[in-house]
Residue frames relative to the residue before (quaternion, step in Angstrom):
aa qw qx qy qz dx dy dz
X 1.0000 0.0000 0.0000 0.0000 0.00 0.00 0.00
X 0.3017 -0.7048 0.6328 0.1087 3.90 -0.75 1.30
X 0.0611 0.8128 -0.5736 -0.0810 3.32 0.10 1.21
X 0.6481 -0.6185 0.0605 0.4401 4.10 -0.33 -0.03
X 0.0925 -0.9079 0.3848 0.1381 3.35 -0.14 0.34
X 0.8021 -0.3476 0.2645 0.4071 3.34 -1.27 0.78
X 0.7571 0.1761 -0.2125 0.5922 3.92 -0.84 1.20
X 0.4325 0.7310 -0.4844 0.2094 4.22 1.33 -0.96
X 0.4449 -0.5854 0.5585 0.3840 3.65 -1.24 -0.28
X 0.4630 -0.6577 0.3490 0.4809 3.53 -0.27 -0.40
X 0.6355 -0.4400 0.4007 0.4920 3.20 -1.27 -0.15
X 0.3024 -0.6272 0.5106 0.5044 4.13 -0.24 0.33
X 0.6917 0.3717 -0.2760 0.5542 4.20 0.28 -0.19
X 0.0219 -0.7813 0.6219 0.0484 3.54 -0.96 0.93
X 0.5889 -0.5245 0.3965 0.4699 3.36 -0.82 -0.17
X 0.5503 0.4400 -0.4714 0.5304 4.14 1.21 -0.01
X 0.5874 0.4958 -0.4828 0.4195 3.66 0.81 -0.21
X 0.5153 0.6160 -0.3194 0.5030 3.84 1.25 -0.81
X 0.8285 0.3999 -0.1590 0.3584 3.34 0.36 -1.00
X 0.6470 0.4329 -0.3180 0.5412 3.34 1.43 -0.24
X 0.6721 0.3716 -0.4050 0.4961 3.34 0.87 -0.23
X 0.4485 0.4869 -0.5751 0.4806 3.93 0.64 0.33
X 0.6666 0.5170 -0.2823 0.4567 3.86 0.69 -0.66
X 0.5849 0.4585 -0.4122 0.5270 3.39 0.81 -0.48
X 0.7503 0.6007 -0.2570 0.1005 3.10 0.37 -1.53
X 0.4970 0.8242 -0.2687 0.0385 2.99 1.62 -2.03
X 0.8685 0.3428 -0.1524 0.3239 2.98 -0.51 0.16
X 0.7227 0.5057 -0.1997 0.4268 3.16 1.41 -0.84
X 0.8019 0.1786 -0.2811 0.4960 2.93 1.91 0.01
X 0.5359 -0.6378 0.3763 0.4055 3.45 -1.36 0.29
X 0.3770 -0.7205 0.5477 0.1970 3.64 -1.24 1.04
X 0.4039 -0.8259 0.3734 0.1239 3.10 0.30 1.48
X 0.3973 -0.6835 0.5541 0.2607 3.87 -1.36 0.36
X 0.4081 -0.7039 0.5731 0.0971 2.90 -1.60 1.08
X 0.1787 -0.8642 0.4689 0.0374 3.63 -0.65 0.88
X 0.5326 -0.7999 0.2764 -0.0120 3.42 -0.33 1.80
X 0.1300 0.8957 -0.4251 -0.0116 3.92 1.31 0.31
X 0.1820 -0.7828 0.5116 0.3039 3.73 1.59 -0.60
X 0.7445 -0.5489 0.1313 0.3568 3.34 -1.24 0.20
X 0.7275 0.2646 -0.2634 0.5756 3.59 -1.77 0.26
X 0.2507 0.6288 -0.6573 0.3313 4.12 0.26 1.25
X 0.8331 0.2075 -0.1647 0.4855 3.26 -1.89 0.66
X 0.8039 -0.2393 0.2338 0.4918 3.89 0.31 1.37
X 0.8552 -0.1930 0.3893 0.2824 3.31 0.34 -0.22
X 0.5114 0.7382 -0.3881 0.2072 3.41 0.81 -0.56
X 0.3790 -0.7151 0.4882 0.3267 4.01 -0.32 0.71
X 0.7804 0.2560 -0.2268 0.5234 3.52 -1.91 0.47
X 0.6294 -0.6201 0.4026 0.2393 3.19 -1.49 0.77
X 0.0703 -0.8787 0.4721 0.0051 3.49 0.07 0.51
X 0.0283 -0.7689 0.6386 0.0144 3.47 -1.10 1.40
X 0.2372 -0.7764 0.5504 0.1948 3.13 -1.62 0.19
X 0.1711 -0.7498 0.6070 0.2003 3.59 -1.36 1.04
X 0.2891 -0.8545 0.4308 0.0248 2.74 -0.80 1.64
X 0.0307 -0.8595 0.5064 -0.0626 3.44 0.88 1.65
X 0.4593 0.3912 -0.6644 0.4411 4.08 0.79 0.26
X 0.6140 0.5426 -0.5267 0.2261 3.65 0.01 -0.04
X 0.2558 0.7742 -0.4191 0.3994 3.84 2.43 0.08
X 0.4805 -0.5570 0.5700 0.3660 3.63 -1.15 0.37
X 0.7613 0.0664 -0.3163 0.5621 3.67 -1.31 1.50
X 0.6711 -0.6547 0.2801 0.2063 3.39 1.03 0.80
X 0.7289 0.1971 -0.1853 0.6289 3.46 1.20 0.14
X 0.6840 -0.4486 0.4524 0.3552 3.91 -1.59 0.40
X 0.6535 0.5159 -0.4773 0.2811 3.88 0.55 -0.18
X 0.4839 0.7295 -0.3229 0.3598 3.71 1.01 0.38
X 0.6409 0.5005 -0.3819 0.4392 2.86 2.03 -0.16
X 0.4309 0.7085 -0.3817 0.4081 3.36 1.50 -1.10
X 0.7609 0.4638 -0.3045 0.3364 3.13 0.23 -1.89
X 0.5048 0.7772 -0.2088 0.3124 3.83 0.73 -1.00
X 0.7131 0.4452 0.0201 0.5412 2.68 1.09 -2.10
X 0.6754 0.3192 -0.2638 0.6102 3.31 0.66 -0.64
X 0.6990 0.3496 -0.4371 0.4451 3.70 -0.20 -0.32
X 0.7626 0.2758 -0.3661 0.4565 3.82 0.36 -0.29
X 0.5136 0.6606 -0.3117 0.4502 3.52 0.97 0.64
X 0.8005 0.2808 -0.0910 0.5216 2.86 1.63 -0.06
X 0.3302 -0.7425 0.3729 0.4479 3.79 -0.54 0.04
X 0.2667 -0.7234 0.6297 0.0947 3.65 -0.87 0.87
X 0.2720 -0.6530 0.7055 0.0443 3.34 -1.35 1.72
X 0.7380 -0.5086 0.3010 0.3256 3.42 -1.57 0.02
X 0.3122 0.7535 -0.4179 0.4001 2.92 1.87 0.23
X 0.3272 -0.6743 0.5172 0.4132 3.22 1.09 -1.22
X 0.5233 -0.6179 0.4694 0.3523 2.61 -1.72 -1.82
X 0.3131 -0.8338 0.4262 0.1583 3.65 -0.71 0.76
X 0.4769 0.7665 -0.4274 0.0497 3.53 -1.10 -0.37
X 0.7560 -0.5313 0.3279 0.1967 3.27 -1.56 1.06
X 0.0930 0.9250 -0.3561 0.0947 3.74 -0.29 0.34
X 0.1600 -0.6832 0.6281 0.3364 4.23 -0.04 0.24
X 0.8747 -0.2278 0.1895 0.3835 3.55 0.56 -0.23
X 0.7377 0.4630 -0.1350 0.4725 3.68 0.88 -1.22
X 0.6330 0.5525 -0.2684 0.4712 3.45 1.25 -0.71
X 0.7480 0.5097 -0.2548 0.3402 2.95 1.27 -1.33
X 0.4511 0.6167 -0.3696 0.5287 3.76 1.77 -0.60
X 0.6852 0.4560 -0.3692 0.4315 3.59 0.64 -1.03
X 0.6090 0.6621 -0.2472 0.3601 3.76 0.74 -0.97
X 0.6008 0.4950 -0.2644 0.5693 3.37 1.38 -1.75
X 0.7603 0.4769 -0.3696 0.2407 3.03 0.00 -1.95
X 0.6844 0.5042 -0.3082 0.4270 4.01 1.01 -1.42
X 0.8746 0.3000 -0.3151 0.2139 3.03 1.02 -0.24
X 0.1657 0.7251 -0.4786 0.4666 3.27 2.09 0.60
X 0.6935 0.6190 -0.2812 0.2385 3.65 0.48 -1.72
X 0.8847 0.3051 0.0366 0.3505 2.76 1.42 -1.70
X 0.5833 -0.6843 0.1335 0.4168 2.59 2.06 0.44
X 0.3872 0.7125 -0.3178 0.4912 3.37 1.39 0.41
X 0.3683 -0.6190 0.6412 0.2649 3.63 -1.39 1.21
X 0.2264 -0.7974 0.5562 0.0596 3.54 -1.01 0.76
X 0.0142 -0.8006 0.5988 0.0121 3.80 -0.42 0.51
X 0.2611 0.7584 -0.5810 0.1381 3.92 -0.99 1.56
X 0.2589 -0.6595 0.7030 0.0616 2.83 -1.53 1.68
X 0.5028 -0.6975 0.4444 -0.2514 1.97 -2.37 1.63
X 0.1036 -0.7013 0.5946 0.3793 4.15 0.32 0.14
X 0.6327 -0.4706 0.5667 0.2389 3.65 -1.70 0.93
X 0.6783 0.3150 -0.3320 0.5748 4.34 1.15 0.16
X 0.4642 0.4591 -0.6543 0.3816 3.81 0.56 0.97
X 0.6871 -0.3878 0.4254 0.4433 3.49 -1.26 0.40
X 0.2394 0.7989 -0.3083 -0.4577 2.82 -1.21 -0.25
X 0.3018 -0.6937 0.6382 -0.1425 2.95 -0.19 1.85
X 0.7829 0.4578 -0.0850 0.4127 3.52 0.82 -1.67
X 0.6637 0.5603 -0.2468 0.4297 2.80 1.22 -0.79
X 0.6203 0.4299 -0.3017 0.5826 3.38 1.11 -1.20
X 0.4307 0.5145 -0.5773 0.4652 4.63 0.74 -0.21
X 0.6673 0.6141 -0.3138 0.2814 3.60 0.09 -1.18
X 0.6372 0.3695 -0.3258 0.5927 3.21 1.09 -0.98
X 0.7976 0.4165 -0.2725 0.3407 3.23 -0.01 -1.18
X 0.5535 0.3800 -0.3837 0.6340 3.61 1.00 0.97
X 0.5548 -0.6001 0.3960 0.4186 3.75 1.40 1.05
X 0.7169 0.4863 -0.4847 0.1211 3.35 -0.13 -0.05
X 0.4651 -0.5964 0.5180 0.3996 4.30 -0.88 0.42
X 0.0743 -0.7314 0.6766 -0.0412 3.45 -1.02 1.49
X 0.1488 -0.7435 0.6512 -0.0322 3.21 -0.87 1.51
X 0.1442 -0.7656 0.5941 0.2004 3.60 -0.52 1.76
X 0.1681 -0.6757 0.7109 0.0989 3.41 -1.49 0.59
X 0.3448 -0.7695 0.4105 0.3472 3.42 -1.10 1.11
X 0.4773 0.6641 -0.3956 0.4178 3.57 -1.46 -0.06
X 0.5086 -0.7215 0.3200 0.3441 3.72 -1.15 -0.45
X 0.6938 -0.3756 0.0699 0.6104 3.62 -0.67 -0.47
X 0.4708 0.7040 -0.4081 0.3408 3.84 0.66 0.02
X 0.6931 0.3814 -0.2769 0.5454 3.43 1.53 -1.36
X 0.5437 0.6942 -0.3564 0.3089 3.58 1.06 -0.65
X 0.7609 0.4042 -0.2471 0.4435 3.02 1.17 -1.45
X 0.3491 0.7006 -0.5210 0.3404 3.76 1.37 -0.95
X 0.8213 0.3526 -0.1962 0.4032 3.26 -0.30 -2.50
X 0.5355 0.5070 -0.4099 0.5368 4.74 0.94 -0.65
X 0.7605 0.3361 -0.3868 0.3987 3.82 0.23 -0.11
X 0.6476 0.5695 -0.2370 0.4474 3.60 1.16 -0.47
X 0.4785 0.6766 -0.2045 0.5210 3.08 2.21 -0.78
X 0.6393 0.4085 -0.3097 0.5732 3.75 0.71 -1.39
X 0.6564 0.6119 -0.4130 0.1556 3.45 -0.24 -0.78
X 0.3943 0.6208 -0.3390 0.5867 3.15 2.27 -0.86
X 0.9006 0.3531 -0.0857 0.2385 2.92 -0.48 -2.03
X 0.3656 -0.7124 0.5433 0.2522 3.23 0.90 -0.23
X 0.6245 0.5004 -0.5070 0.3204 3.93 0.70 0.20
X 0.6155 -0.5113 0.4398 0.4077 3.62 -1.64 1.23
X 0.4800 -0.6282 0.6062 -0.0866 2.41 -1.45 1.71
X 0.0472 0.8411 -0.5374 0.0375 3.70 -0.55 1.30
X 0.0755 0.8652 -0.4953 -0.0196 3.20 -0.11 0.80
X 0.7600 -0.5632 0.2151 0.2427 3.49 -1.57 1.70
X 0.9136 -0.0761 -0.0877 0.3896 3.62 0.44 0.06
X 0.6545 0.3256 -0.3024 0.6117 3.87 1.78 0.01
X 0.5502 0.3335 -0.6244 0.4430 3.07 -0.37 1.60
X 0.6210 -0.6012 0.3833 0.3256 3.08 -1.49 1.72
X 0.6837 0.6427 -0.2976 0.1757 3.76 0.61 -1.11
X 0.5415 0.6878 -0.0954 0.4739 2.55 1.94 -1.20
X 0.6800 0.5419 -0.0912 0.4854 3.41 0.77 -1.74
X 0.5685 0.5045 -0.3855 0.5232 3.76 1.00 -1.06
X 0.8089 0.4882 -0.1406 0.2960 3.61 0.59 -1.32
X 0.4611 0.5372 -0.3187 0.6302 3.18 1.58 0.20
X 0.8015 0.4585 -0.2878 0.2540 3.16 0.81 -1.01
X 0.3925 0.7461 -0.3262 0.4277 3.07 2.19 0.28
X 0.3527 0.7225 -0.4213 0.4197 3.53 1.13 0.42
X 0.6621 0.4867 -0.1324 0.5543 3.43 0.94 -1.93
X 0.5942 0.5336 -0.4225 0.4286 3.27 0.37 -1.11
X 0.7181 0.4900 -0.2907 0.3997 3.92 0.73 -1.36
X 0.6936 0.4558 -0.3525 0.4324 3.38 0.77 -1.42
X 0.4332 0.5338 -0.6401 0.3429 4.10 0.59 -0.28
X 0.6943 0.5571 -0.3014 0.3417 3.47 0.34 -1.62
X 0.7636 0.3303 -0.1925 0.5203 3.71 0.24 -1.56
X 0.9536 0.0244 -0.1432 0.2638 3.75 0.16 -0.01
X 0.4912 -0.6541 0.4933 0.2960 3.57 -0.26 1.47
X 0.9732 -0.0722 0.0419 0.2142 2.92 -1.82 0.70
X 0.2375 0.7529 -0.5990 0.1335 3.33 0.72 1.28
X 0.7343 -0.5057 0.4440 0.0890 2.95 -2.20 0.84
X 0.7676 -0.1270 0.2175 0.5893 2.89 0.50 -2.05
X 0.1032 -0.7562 0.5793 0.2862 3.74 -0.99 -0.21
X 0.2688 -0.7324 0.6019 0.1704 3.46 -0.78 0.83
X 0.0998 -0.8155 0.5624 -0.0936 3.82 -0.85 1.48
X 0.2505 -0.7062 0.5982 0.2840 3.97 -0.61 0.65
X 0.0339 -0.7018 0.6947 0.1541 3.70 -0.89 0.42
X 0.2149 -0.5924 0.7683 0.1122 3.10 -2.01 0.59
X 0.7261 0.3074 0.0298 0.6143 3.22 -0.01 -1.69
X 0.4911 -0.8020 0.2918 0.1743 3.58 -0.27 -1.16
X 0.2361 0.8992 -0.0874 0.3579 2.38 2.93 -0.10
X 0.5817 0.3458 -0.1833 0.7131 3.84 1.48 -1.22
X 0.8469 0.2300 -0.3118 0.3641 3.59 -0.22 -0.56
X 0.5301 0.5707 -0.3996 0.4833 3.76 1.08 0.47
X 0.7491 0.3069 -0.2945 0.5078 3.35 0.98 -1.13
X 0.5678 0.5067 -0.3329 0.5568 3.83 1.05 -0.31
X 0.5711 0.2972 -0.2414 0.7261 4.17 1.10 0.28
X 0.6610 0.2766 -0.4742 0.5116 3.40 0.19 0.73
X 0.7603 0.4245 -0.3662 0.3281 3.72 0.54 -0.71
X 0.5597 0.6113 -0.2344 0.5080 3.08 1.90 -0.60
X 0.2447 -0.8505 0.4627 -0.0514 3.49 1.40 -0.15
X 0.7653 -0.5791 0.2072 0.1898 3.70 1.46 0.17
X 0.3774 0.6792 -0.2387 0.5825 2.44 3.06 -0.62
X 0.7420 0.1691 -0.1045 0.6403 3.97 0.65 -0.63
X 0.1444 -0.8555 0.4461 0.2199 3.16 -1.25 0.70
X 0.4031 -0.8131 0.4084 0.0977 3.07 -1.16 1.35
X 0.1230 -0.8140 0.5640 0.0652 3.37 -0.84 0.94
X 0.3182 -0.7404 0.5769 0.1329 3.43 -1.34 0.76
X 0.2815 -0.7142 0.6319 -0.1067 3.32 -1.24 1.54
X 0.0034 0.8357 -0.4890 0.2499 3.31 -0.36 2.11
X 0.3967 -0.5434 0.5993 0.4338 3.59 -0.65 0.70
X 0.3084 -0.5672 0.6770 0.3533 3.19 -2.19 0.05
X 0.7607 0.3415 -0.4710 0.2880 3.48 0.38 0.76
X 0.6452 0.0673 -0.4695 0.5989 3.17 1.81 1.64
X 0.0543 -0.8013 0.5854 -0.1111 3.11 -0.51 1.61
X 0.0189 0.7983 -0.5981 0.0679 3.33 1.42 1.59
X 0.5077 0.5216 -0.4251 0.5380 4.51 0.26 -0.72
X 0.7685 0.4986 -0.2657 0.3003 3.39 -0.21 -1.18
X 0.7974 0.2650 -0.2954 0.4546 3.22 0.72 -1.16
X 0.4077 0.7402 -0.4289 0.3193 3.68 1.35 -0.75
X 0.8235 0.4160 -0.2348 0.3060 3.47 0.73 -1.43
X 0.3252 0.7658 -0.2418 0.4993 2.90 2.11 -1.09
X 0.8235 0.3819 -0.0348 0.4182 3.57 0.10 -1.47
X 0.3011 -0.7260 0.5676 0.2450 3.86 1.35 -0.70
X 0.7782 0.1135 -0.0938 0.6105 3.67 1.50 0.72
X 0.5480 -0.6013 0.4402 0.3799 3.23 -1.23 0.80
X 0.0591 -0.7440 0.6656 -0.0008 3.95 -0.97 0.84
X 0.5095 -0.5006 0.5811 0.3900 3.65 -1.17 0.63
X 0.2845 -0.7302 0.6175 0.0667 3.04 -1.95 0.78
X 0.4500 -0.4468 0.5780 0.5136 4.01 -0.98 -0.58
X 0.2309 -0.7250 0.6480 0.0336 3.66 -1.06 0.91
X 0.4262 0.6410 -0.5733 0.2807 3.87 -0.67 0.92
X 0.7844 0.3880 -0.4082 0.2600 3.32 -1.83 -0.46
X 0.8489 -0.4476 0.0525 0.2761 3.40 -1.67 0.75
X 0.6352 0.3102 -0.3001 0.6405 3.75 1.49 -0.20
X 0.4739 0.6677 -0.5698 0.0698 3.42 -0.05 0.58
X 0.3422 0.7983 -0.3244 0.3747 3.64 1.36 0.67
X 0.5857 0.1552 -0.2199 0.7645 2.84 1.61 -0.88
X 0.9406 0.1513 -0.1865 0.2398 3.70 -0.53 -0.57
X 0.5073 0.7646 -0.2879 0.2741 3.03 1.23 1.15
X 0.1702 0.8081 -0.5178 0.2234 2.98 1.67 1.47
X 0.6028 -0.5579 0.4756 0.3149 3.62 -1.70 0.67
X 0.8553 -0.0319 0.0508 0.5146 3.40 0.37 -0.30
X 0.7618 -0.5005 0.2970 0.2844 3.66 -1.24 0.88
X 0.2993 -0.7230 0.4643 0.4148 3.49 -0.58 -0.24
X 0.3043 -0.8450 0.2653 0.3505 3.77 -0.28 0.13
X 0.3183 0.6766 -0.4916 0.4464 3.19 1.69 0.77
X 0.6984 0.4595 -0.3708 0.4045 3.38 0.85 -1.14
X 0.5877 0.6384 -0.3377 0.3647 3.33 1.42 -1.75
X 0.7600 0.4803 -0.2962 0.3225 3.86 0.74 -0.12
X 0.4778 0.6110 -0.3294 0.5384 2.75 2.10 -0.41
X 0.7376 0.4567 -0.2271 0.4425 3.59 0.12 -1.79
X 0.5824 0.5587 -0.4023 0.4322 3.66 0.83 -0.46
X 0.7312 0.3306 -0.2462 0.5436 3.69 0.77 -0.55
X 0.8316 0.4130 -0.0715 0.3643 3.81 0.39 -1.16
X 0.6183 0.5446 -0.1865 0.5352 3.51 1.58 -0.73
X 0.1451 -0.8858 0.4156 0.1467 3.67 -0.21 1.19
X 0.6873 0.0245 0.0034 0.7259 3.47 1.42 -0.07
X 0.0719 -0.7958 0.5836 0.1449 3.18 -2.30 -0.11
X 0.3510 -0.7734 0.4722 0.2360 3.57 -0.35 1.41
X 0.1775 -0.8212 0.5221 0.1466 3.05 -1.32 0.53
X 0.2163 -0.8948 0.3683 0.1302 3.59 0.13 1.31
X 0.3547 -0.6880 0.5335 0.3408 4.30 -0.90 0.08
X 0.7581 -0.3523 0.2996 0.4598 3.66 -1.28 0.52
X 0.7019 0.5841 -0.2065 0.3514 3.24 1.24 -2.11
X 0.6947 0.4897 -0.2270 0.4754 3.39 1.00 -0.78
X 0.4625 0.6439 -0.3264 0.5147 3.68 1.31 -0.22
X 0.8465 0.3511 -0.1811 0.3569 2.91 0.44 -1.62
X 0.2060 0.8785 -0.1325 0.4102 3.06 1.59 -0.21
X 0.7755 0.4715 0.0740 0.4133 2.98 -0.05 -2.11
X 0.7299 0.4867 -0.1422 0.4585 3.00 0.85 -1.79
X 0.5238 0.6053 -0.3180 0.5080 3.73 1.31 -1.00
X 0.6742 0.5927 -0.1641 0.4091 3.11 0.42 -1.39
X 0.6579 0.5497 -0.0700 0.5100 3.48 0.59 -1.08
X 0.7367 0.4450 -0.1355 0.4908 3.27 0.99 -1.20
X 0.6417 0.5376 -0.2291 0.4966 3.41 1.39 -1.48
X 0.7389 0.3926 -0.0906 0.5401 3.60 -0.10 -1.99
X 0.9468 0.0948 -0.1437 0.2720 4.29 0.05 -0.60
X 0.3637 -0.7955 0.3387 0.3467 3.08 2.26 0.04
X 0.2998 0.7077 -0.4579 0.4468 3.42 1.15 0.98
X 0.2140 -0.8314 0.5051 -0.0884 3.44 -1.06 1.52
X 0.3115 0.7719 -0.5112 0.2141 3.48 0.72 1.37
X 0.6373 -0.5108 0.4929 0.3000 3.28 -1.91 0.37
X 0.6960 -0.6347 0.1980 0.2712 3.44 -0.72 0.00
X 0.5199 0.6208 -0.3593 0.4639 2.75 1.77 -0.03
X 0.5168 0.5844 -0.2486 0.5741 3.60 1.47 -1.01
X 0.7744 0.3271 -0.3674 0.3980 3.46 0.40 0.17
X 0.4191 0.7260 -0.4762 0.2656 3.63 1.15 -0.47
X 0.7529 0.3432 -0.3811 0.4125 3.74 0.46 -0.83
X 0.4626 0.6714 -0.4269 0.3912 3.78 0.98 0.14
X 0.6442 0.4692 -0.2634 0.5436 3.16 1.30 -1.74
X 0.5172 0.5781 -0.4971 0.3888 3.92 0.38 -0.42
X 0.6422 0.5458 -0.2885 0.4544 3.73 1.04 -1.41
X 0.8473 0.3275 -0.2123 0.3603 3.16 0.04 -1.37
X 0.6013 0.6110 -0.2689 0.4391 3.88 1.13 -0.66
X 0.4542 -0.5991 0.5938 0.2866 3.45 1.21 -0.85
X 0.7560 0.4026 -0.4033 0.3221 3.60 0.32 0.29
X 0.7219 0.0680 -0.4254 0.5416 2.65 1.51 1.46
X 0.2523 -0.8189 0.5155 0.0054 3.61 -0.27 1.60
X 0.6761 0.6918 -0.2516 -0.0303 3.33 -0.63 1.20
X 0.8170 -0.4273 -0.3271 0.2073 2.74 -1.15 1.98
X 0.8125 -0.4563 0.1217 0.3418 3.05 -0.68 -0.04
X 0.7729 0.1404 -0.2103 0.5819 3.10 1.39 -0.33
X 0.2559 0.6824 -0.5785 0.3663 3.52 1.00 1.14
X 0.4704 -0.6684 0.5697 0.0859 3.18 -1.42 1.37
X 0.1518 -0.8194 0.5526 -0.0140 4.04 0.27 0.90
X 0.0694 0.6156 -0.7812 -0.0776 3.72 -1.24 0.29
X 0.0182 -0.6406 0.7656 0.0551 3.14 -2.15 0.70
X 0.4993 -0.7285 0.4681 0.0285 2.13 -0.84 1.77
X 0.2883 0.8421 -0.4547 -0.0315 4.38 0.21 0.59
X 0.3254 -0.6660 0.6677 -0.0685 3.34 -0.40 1.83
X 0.7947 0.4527 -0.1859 0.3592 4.04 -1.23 0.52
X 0.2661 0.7603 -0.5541 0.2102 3.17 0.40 1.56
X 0.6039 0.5590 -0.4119 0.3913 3.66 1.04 0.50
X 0.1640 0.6409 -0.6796 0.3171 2.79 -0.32 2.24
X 0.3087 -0.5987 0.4930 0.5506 3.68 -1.07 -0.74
X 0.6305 -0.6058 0.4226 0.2385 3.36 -1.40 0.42
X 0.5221 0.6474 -0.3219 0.4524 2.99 1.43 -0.41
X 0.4950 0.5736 -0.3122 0.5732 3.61 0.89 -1.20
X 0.7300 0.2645 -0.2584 0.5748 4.44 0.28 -0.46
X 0.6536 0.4709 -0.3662 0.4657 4.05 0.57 0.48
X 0.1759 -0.7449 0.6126 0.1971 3.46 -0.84 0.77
């Protein structure tokens, strides 16, 4: 962990950047509940182990705060607003901008459900599908603004964005004494940058990555964000090509490790979840769970865990034999 040192740059996200966007935000979002399993939950699992149960966020995941933050952070023309999305961002994007009255416009990769896709409309917003994943989506959404001239929000490397995720941490200080560790899924890097910035190194945070996107992994590996291979069953939500490098400055100092989890162990999780707590999430929302139960992260017995589970757009059916 690069905590800061004497002569350091900052972190580009601080924890006053955390705190103004919780002010911006109020109200518009919901401050989600934290759920209490105590120790050895879910089979066994070591250390006491809670859960923040951000799919309970309006559009069902945590990216509604970013979006918020960044859209009232700025001035919006009738252009509106635009931006790139596997799917979860883009609900967040519509939904902030239905609220606020804004015409919204998100592109899609042709492998997001679409369940999500079809939310997007139905939260007014124009969904251009682009084929391919969120990388091609965002390519053809950045070439798109340049026309239109509308503020350009994008899903996890912009500071505004990142601050507003990081309003999670900001909550869990409040709802839970003395935590240890927080377990975070990263795609992009946007939740586990702004949640590693409020934490600031006092709690350690770990990242929780498919191995068939191990975008964190290879960044650190590499001393820089690098494109990855993009595939398997959660790559909707976490199945950006390549880190962001706002976060990549964050996680580089504050982030003490990263697990790396298999479809099998996802799917897993998600069972699990479903069976033992009646909890409906997508696969990304399960990855830090699969870290628990797989063993690729062990820890100890009297270590005070959050999981963090963000990602309830799936169908329910898909968890029902």
């Amino acid at each position: 962990m690069d905590l800061l040192a004497p002569g350091m740059e900052p972190p580009p996200i601080t924890r006053f950047d955390v705190e103004t966007a919780a002010e911006r935000i109020l109200g518009r979002v919901r401050r989600t509940p934290v759920l209490d399993l105590g120790p050895f939950s879910l089979g066994g699992i070591p250390g006491e182990l809670v859960l923040k149960l951000e799919l309970l966020q309006h559009t069902g995941s945590f990216k509604p705060r970013g979006a918020f933050n960044r859209t009232l952070s700025a001035e919006v023309d009738d252009a509106g607003v635009i931006a790139a999305s596997g799917g979860n961002f883009g609900l967040g994007v519509a939904f902030a901008a239905r609220e606020l009255g804004h015409r919204a416009e998100v592109f899609v990769p042709s492998t997001s459900p679409k369940m999500k896709i079809d939310r997007i409309r139905a939260y007014g917003a124009e969904v251009r599908v682009v084929p391919g994943y969120y990388a091609d989506a965002l390519e053809a959404c950045e070439e798109r603004a340049l026309h239109t001239g509308a503020l350009f929000m994008h899903a996890y490397d912009q500071p505004e964005v990142v601050a507003g995720q990081g309003t999670i941490a900001l909550e869990l200080s409040d709802q839970v004494p003395a935590i240890d560790t927080v377990l975070v899924a990263v795609g992009g890097g946007g939740l586990i940058g702004g949640i590693a910035a409020w934490f600031a190194g006092e709690v350690r945070v770990v990242g929780v990555e498919p191995a068939l996107c191990p975008t964190l992994t290879a960044a650190l590996e590499a001393g820089r964000p690098v494109d990855v291979q993009v595939g398997g069953i959660a790559a909707d939500a976490l199945g950006a090509r390549r880190l962001g490098d706002i976060p990549f400055e964050i996680c580089r100092r504050f982030v003490d490790r990263v697990a790396l989890v298999s479809d099998d162990a996802i799917e897993v999780a998600r069972r699990r979840l479903w069976d033992e707590i009646h909890l409906v999430v997508e696969p990304g929302a399960a990855a830090p769970i699969a870290a628990l139960l797989s063993g690729a992260y062990d820890p100890e017995p009297d270590e005070r865990v959050v999981a963090l589970v963000s990602g309830a757009n799936t169908d329910p059916g898909s968890l029902i034999d």
